[in-house]
Every structure is written in C-alpha cells, then in structure tokens.
C-alpha positions as CSV (number, residue, x, y, z in Angstrom):
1,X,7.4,-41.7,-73.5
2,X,10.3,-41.5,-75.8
3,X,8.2,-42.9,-78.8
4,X,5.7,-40.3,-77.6
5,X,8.4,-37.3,-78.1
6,X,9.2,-38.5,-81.2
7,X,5.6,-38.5,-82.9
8,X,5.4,-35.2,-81.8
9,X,7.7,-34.0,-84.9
10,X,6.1,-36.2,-87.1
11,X,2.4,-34.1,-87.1
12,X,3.0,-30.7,-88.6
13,X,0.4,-28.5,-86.8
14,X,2.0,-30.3,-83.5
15,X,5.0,-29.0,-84.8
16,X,4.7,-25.5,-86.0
17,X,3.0,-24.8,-82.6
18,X,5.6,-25.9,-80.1
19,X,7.9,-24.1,-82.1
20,X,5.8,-21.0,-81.9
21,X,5.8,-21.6,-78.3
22,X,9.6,-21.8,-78.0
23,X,10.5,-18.6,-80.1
24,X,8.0,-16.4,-77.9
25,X,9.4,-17.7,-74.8
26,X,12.7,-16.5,-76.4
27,X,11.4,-13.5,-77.0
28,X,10.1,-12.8,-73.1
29,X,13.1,-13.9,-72.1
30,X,15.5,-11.6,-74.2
31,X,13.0,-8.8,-73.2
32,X,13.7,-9.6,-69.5
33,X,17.6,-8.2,-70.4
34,X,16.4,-5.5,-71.4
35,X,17.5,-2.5,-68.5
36,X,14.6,0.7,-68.0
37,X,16.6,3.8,-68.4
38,X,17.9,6.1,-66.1
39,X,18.3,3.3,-63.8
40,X,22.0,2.0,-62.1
41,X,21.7,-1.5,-62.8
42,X,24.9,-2.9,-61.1
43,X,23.9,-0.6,-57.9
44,X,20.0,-2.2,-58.1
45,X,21.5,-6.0,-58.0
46,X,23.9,-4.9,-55.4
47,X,21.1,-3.9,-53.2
48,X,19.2,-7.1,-53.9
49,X,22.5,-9.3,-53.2
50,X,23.0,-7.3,-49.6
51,X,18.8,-7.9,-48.8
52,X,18.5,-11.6,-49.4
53,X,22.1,-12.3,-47.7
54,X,20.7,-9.9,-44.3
55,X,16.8,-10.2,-44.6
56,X,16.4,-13.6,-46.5
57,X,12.6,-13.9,-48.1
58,X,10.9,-10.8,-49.0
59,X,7.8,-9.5,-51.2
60,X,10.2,-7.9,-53.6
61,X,12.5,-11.6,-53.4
62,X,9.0,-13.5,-54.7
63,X,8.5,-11.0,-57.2
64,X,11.9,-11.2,-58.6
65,X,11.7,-15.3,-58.8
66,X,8.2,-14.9,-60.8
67,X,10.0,-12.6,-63.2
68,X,13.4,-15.1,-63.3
69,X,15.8,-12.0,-62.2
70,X,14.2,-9.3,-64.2
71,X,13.3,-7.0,-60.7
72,X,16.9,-7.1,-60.1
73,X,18.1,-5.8,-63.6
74,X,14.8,-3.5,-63.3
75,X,14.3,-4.5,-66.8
76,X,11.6,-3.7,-69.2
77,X,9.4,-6.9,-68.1
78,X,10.5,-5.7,-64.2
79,X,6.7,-6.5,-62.8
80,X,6.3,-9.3,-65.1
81,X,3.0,-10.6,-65.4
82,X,2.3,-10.7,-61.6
83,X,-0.5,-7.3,-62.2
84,X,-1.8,-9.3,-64.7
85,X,-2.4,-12.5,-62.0
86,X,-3.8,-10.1,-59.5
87,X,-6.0,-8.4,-61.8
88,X,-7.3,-12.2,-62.6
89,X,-8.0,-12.8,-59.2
90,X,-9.6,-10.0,-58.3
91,X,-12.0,-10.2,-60.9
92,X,-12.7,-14.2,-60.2
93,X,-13.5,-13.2,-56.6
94,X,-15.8,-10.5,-57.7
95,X,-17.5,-12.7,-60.2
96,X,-18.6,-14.5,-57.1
97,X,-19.9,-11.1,-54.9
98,X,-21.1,-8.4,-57.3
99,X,-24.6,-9.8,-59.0
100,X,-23.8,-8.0,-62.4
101,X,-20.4,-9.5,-63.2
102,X,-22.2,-13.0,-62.1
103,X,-24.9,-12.6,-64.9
104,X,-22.3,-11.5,-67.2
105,X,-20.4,-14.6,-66.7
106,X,-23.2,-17.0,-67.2
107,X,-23.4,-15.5,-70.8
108,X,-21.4,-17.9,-72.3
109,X,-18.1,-16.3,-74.7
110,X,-19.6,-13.2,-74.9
111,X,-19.2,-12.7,-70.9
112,X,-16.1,-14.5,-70.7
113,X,-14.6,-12.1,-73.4
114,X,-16.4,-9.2,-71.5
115,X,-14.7,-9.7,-68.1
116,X,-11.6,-10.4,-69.5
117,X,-11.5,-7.3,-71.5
118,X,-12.2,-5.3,-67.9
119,X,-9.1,-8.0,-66.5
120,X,-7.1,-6.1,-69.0
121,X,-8.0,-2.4,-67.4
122,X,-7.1,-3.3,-64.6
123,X,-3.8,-4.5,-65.3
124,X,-3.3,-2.0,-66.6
125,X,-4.1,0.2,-63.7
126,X,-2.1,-1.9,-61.4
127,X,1.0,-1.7,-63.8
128,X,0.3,2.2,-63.7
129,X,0.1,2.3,-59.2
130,X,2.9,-0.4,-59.1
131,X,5.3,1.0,-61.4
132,X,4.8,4.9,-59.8
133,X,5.4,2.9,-56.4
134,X,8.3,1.6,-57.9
135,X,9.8,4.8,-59.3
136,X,9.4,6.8,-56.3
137,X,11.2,3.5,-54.6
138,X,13.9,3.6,-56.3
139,X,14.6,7.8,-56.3
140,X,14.7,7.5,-52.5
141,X,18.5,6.7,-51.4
142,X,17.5,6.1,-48.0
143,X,15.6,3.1,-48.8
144,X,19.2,1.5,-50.4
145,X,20.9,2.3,-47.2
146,X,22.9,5.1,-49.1
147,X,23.5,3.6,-52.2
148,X,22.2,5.9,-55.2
149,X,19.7,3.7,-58.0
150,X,19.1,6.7,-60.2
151,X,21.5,9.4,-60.8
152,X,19.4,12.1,-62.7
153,X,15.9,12.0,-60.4
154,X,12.6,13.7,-61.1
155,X,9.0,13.7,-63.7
156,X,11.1,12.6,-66.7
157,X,12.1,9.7,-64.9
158,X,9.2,8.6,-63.1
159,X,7.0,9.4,-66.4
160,X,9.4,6.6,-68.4
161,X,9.6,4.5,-65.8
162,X,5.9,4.0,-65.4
163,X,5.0,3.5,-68.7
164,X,8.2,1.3,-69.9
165,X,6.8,-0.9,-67.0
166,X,3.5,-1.0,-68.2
167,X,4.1,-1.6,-71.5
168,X,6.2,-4.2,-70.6
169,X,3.8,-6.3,-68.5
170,X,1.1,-5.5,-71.3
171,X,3.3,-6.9,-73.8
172,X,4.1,-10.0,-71.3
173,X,-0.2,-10.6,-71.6
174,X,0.2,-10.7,-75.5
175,X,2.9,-12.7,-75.1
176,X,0.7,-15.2,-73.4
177,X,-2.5,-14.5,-75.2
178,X,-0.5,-15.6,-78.8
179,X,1.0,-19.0,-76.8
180,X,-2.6,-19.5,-75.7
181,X,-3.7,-19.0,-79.3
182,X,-1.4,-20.0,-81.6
183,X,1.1,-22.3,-79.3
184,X,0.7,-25.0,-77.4
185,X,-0.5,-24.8,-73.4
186,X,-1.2,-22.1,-70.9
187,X,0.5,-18.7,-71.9
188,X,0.8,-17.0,-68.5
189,X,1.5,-20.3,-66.7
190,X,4.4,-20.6,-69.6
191,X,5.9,-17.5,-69.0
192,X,5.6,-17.9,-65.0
193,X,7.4,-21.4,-65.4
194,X,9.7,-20.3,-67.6
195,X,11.1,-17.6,-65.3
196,X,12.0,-19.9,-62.4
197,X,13.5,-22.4,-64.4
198,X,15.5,-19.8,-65.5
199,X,16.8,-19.3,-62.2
200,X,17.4,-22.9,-62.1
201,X,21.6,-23.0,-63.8
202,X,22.5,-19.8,-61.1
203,X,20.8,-22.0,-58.0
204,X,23.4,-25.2,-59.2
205,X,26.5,-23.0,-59.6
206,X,25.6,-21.6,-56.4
207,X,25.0,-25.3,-54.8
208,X,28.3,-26.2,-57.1
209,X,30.7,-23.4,-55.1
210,X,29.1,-24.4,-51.7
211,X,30.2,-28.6,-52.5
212,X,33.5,-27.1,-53.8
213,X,34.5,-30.7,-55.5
214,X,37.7,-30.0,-56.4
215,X,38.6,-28.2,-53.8
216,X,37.4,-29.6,-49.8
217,X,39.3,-27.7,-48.0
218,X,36.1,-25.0,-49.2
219,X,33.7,-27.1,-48.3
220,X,30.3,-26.0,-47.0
221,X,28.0,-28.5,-47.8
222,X,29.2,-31.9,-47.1
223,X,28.7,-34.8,-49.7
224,X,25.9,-36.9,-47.5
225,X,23.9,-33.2,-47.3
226,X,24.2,-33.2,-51.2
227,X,22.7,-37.0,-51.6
228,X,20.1,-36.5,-49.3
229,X,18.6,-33.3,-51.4
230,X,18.8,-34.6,-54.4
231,X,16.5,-37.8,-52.9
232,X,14.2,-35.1,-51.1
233,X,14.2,-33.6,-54.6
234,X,13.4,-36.7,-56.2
235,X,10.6,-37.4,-53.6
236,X,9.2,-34.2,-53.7
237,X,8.9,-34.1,-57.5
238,X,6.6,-37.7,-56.7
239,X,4.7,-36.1,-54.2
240,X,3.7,-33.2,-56.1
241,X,3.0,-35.1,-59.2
242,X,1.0,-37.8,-57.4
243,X,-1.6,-35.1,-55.3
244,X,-1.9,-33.2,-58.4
245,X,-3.2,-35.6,-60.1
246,X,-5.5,-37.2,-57.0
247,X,-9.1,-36.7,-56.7
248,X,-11.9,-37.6,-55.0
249,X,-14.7,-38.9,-57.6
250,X,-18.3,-38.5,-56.6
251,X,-20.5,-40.8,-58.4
252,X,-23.7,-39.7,-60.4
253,X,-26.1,-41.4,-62.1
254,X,-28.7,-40.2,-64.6
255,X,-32.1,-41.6,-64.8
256,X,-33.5,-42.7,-67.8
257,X,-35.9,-40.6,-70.3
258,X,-38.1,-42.4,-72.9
259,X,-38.8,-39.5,-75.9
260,X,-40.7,-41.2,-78.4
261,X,-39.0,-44.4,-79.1
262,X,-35.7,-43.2,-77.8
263,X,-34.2,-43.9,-74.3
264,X,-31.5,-40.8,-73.1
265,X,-29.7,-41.1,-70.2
266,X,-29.0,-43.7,-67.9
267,X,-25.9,-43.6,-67.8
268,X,-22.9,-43.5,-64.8
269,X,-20.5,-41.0,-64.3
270,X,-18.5,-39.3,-61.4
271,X,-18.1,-35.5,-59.9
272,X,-14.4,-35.0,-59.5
273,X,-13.5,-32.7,-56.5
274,X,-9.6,-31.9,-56.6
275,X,-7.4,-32.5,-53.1
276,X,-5.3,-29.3,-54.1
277,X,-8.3,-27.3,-55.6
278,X,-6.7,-23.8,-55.1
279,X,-3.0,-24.8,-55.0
280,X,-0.4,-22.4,-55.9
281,X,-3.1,-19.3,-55.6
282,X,-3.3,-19.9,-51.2
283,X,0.6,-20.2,-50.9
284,X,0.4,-16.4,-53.2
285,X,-1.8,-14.9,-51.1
286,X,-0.4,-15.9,-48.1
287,X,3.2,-15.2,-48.8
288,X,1.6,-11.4,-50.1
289,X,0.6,-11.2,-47.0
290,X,2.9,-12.6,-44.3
291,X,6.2,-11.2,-46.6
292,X,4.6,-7.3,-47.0
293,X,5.2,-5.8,-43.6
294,X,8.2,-7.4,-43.1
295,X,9.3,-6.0,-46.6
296,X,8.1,-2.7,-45.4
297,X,10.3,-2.8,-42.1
298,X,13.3,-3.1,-44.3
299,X,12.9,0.3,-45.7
300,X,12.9,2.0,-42.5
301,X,16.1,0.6,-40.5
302,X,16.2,3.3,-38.1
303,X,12.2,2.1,-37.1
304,X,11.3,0.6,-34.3
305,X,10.5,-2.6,-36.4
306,X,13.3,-4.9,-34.9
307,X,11.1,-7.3,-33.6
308,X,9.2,-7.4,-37.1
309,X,12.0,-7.9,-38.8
310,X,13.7,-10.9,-36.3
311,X,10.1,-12.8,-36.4
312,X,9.7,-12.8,-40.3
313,X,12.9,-14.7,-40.2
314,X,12.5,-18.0,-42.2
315,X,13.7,-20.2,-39.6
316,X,11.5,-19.0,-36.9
317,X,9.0,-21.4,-35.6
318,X,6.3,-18.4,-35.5
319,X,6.9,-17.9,-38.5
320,X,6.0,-21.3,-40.1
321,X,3.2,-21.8,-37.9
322,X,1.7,-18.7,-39.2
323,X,2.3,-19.2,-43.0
324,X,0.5,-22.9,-42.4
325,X,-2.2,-20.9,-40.8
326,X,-2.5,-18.8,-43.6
327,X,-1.9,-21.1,-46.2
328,X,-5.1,-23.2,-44.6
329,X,-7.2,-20.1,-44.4
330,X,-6.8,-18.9,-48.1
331,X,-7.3,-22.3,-49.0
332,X,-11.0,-22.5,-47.6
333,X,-11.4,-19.3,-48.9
334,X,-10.3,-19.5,-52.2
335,X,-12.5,-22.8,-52.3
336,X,-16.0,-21.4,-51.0
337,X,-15.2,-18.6,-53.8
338,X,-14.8,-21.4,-56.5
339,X,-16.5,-24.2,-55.4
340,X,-20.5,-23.6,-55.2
341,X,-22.2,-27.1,-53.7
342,X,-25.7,-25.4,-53.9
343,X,-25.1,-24.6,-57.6
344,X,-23.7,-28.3,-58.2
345,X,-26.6,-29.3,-56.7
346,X,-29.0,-27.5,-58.8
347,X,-27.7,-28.5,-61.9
348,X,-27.5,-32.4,-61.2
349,X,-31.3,-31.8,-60.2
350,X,-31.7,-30.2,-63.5
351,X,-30.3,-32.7,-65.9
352,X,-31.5,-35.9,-63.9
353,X,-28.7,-36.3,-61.9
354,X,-28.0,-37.5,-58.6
355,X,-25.7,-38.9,-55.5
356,X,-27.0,-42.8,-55.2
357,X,-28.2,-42.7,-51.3
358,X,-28.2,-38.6,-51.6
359,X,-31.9,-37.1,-52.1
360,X,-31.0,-34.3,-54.9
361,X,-31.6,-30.7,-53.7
362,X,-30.1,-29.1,-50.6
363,X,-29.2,-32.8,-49.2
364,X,-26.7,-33.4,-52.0
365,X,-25.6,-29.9,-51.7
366,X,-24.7,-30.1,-48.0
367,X,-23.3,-33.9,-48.9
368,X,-20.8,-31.8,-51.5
369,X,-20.2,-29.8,-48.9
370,X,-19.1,-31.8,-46.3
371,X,-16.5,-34.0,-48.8
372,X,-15.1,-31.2,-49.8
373,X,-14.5,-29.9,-46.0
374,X,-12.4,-32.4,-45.4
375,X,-10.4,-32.6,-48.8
376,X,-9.7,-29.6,-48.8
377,X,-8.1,-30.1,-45.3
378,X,-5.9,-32.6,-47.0
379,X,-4.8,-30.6,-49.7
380,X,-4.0,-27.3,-47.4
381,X,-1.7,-29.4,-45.5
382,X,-0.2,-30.9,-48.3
383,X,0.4,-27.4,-49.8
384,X,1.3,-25.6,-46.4
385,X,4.7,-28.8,-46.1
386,X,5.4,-28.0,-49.6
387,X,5.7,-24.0,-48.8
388,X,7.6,-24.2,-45.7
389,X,9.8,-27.3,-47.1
390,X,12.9,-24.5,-48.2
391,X,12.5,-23.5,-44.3
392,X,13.2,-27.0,-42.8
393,X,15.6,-27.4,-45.3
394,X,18.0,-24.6,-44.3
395,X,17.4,-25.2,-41.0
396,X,17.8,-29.3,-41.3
397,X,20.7,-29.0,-44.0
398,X,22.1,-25.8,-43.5
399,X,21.9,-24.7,-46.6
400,X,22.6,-20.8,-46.6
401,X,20.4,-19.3,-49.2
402,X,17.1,-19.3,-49.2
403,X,16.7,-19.2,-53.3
404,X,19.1,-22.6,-53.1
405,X,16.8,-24.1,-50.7
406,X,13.8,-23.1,-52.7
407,X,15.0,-25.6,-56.2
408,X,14.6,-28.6,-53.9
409,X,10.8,-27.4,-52.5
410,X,8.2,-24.4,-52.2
411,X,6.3,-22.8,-54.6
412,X,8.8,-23.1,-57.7
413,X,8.6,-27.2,-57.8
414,X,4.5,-26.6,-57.7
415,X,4.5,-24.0,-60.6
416,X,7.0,-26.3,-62.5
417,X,5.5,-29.5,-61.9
418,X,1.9,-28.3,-62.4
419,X,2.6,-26.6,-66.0
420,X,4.3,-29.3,-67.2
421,X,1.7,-31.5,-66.5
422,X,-0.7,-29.3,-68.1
423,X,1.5,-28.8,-71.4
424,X,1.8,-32.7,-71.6
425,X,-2.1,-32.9,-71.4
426,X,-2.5,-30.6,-74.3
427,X,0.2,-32.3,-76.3
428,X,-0.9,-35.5,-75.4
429,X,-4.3,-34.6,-76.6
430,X,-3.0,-33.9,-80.1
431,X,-1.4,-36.9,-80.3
432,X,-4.2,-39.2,-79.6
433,X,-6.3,-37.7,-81.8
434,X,-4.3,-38.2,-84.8
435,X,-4.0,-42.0,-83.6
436,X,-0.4,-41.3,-82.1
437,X,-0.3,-43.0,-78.5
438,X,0.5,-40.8,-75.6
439,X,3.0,-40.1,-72.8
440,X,1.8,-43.0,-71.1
441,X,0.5,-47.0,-72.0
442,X,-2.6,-46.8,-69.6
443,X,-4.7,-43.8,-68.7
444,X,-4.0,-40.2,-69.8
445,X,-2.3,-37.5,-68.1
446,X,-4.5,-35.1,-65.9
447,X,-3.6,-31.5,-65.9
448,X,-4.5,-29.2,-62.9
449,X,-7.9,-28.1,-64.2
C-alpha cells in the first residue's frame, strides 16, 4: 500500500489531479468561514450549543454535520450541497414514474446531460424555499428562546440572505462538477466527506476534556470506556468496509453465435446485486423524516408537544425501533426504484443471456427478484445497527454528546468509509493502467457503485 502511495507522485496526470482535488476542497472549506451578513454569529452557535446539549439529534444537527459546522456560523455554504442531493433524488425517483423523463434517460449522454440540467433548476429552487425558510427562521426571536440572531430585520435582509445561500450551494455544485472533471473521484461525495471529517479534531478534544488525562479527579469517561471505543471503532471501520464491498454474484452465461466463420459469445459471467444497494440514501430519508417533527416541536416550547419532544429522545427504545423501521422501509423502496428485475430480465434475453436452471423471460425476472428480497433484508439490517450504533453507545458508554458518539458509528463512518473506498478505486485505476501495481497484491478494490 505504501509502494502504492508512492507511485502515485511518480505519474504526472495522477499528480496534477489530486492536487487539483486538494486546493478545491481548500477552497469549500475556507468558504464555509465565510459569515452571511446581518447575521449574529456568536448568538447563532450559542443557540446550536444550548439545542444539542437539551434536545440532542435534530434535522437542523444532521444538516450542520453535512456541511462540517457551516449551519452554525450560517456561513455562505450554510445549506451546503444538501438541495443539490435532494434535487438528485427527486429526479432519480421520477425517472422511474413519469414516462417522459424515462425515454429521456434511455437517450444515452444527451438525456443524462438533459436531466441533469433540470437537477440543476431545481436546486436551485430548493436553495431559493430553503434559504427564505431560513431567513424568516432566524428573524423570529421566539424561535431562539429570546435570544436576538439578526439585529436590523426586514426585505433587505431576507433578499441577501436568500441569494448569498443560493449562490453558495450553486457554487458548492461547481465545486463538485470541476473535482468530477478535472480531479480525482466523486465531487459531491468529496465535499460531503470532507465536511465531517472536518468535525472530526473538535469530536477528540471534546472526547480529550471528557478523559481529562492529566487531571482524574475530572474524569468523565473512565479509561476501560475509552479502550473499548476505540476497538468498536476499529471493528466498525471492518464491518463497514467488508459489507461494502459484499455481493451476491448471479451467474450468466451467453450462448454461442456462429456469424460466418466467427463464433461470439459463449462466454461466463456473473450479475452482481449489492447487500447495501441504497446505503447511506435509506438512513437520509429516514432521519428526514423521524428528526422533522421533532425539530419542529422545538420551535414552539409553549406547545403542547411535550410528549413529541420526550419520545424523539435518542435513548428511547421507541425511538430506535422506529428509525429500524424506517430505515428497512426506505431501503425496499429505494430498491424497487433502482433495481428493475423485469428490465434485467429483458436485456439478458436480448443479448443471449441467461440464469443456468432459470428459463429467461418473467422466470428469471421473478428469480432476480426473489434474491434480491432477501439481500436487501441483510443489508437494511446491517444499515439500520450502523444508524442507531451512536444510540447504544451513549446509552451503553455513557458518552454525553451525541456528535462524540457519532465518530465511533452512524452515518459519518458510512459516508467516510464509502468515499474513500471509491477515491482509491479511481486512483487505483490510474495506476494499473500505467503498469503501477495497486493498493492491494490480489484483487482490486470495489467502490460502492
């Protein structure tokens, strides 16, 4: 591996790209220091500290951790590229319900280039509701329990605060579009990354004054506590890398076609259907949706939303058993969006393909079907105990912040493990074809996709 991280300085494109990469992630982050005006910064992260200490996860606590801390600085980047994400996914699950965006993504680049220009509207309508959502949030003192965000309310503010928000999450896309092009690896799942890592130093000085080393007469954590996360860590970081990585392969085989004098096909391959094939995309959608109403009920003390509030606790048995459900739920749907056995099907059927002991058609279709049922079930399981892994942790360890317990599980060790797999793929790839060996002796790294 060592050798490997060597050869990458010794190929120039290799090079130039990763160092492209690097200065743009720079750039992002500097941006994300960056304060909108009119807005009392100091008062804003005050707010934040008091929510998270009384409330513990919330919508507006996920968003923050996707843009590394730039929500409570309500910084240029504040939304980060989170519109961007949702504009993605609304426009993949359309793909697979409205017949005209189907045809048009059957047309090869041109389609692709089409639906991703109408992805890019729609951020930036998001960006535009989200950030006039935002502005109107932060004008209201009632919703800070008294404390006063912006001191000179009214158009002018609201007017700037919109579009610096925009302009910042449409400057985030470039961002990834030029990493995508130019750089090396996934853009967006870059800047994502690159955000919670950032988070990463504040979550160890945090674990560092809770150990108190120097001084135990502070002591919150004991030592054993400490051990024993760094080995779940450890164990985590294996598990993760190990069912990202699995898959079940289907075999096919061609039959052979005599054209002329040639022979074509005849040849064995295998269908490769993911465990984890919607991954960090369920555990969004179900933390959107389990995390609003209980962010809502914050905003309005005096409601009657007590019992809201005291069940969206993160230690709550309820709780957990509901994200799982969730988690499950979004997983099967997100699958049946993606995933297509009849279409599979089809095509095998098309190009001589088939399942040895499957008749091709609608039997192979429903034998797809039926595999993927049940990996899927393995996968939403796997992904539901890595989402509720910071719960059991504070409850187990006792570890007192939920942002702590989240750098030992949850969705920041997915995101982080996932993208660097994918940006060792991709280097990987550019070392092997200039006859440079890889990361690893046997094999080659498999990315998420």
């Amino acid at each position: 591996m060592f050798k490997a991280i060597a050869n990458i300085f010794k190929v120039e494109e290799l090079k130039r790209k990763i160092l492209i990469t690097l200065s743009l992630l720079v750039v992002y982050r500097a941006g994300c220091f960056i304060p909108t005006p009119g807005v009392d910064t100091f008062a804003l992260a005050q707010f934040f500290d008091r929510l998270t200490k009384t409330q513990g996860p919330t919508l507006l606590g996920i968003i923050n951790l996707f843009t590394g801390g730039a929500l409570t600085r309500l910084s240029i980047f504040a939304l980060g590229i989170m519109p961007y994400i949702s504009a993605s996914i609304i426009m993949q699950l359309l793909t697979a319900v409205v017949p005209a965006l189907e045809k048009l993504a059957k047309e090869g680049r041109a389609g692709y280039e089409r639906i991703n220009q109408y992805t890019r509207y729609l951020t930036c309508g998001l960006c535009i509701i989200q950030g006039l959502f935002l502005a109107l949030w932060l004008e209201n003192p009632a919703s800070f329990q008294g404390i006063v965000i912006v001191p000179n309310p009214g158009l002018l503010f609201k007017f700037v605060t919109v579009c610096t928000l925009a302009a910042g999450t449409i400057f985030i896309m470039w961002l990834g579009e030029q990493i995508q092009e130019r750089g090396i690896g996934n853009g967006i799942s870059l800047i994502i990354a690159t955000s919670i890592i950032s988070r990463i130093p504040s979550s160890f000085s945090q674990l560092w004054a809770l150990y108190s080393p120097f001084d135990p007469s502070k002591r919150q954590i004991p030592t054993p506590t400490v051990i024993a996360l760094f080995a779940l860590w450890f164990f985590v970081i294996m598990a993760v890398v190990l069912f990202s990585q699995a898959q079940r392969r289907i075999p096919v085989q061609y039959g052979r076609r005599i054209v002329g004098r040639r022979v074509y096909g005849g040849q064995s391959t295998y269908l490769p259907i993911r465990v984890d094939m919607a991954g960090i995309i369920a555990i969004i959608f179900a933390q959107s949706v389990i995390l609003f109403p209980a962010t809502i009920a914050t905003f309005f003390p005096k409601a009657r939303l007590g019992f809201l509030q005291a069940f969206m606790q993160q230690r709550g048995i309820g709780y957990n058993l509901l994200f799982v459900g969730m988690i499950v739920f979004f997983m099967y749907f997100y699958t049946a969006i993606v995933f297509n056995p009849l279409e599979i099907s089809n095509n095998l059927k098309r190009y001589g393909g088939f399942i040895p002991g499957i008749r091709p058609g609608r039997p192979t279709a429903e034998h797809l079907d039926y595999v993927a049922t049940r990996i899927v079930l393995v996968g939403a399981f796997y992904i539901a105990m890595i989402a509720i892994l910071p719960n059991i942790i504070m409850a187990v360890f006792n570890v007192p912040s939920y942002a702590l317990a989240s750098l030992f599980g949850g969705t920041t060790i997915l995101i982080m493990v996932g993208v660097i797999l994918d940006t060792m793929k991709q280097i990987e790839g550019q070392l092997l074809i200039r006859h440079y060996e890889g990361f690893i002796k046997e094999g080659s790294l498999r990315g998420r996709r």
